[in-house]
C-alpha positions in Angstrom: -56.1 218.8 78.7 -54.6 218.3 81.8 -55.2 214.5 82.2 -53.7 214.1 78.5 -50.5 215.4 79.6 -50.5 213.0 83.1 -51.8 210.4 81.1 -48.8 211.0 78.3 -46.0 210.9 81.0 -47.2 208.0 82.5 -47.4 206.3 79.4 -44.0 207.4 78.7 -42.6 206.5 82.3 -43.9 202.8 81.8 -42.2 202.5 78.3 -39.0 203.9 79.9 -39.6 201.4 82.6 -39.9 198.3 80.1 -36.8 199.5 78.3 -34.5 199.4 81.1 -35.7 196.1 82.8 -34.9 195.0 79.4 -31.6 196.3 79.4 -30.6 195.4 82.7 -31.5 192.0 82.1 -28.9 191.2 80.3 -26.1 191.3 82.5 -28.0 188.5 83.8 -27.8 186.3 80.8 -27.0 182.6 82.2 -24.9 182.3 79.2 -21.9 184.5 81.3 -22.3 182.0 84.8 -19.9 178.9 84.8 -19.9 176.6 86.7 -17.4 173.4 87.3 -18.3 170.1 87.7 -15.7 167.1 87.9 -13.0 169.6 86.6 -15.2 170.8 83.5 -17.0 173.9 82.8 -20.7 174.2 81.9 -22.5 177.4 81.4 -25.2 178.1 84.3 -28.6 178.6 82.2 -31.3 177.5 85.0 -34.1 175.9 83.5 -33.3 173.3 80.5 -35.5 175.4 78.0 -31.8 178.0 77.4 -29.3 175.7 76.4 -27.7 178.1 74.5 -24.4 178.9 75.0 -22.4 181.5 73.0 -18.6 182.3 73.0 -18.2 185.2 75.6 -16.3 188.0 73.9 -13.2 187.4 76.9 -13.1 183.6 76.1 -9.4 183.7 75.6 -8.8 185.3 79.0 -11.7 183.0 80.5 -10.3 179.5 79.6 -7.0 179.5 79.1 -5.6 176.3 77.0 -6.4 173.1 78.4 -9.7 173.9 79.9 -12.3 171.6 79.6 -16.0 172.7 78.5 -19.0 170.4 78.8 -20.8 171.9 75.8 -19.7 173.1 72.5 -20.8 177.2 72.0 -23.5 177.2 69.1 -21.3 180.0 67.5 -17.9 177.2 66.8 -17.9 175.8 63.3 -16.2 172.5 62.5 -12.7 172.6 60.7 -9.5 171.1 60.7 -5.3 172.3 60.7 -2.2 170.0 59.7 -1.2 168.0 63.2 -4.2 169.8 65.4 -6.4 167.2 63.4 -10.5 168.2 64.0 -11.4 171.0 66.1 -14.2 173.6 66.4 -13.5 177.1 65.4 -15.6 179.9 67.2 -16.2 183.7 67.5 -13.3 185.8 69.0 -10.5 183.5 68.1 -11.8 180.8 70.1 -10.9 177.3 69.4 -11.9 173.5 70.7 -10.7 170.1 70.1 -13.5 167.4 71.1 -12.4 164.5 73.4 -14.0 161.9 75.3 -13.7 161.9 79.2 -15.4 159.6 81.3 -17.6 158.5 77.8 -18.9 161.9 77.5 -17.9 164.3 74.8 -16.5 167.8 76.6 -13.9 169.9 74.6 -10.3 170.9 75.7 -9.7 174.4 74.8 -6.7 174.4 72.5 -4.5 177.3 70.8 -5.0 177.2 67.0 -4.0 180.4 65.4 
């Protein structure tokens, strides 16, 4: 009886274990790591395998207008607005007009509300 109960905690102390090394790794999402290269952003994800990258929840604060992002956040959604002309909508009130620098496509972030 006694080796069930040391055999239930430590079944229960690896599971516990598991959840928060889950938990705590995602603070370390490469999604939130910038970093700047020939004055534009690109989010830091390590290996080429997590090339996603989602609007952070501060994005407004972040980038202010007139940043420049190397990659367009899978969350932005095409659409248009009188003299903006095309831009990319995204979560959190986020917006992005494309433009080409140096004959790459980055996107300026612009103020579309």
């Amino acid at each position: 009886m006694r080796s069930m109960r040391i055999m239930g905690v430590l079944l229960a102390l690896s599971i516990l274990t598991g959840f928060w090394q889950g938990v705590s790794a995602i603070d370390e999402i490469p999604e939130k790591y910038m970093y700047n290269k020939g004055g534009v952003l690109y989010p830091h994800t390590g290996d080429s395998s997590q090339q996603r990258f989602q609007t952070p929840e501060n994005a407004r604060q972040m980038f202010p207008p007139d940043t420049l992002i190397g990659v367009l956040p899978e969350d932005c959604v095409s659409a248009s607005k009188g003299s903006i002309g095309n831009y990319y909508r995204c979560d959190h009130d986020f917006a992005l007009k494309p433009e080409n620098v140096n004959g790459q496509t980055v996107y300026r972030v612009i103020d579309a509300r």
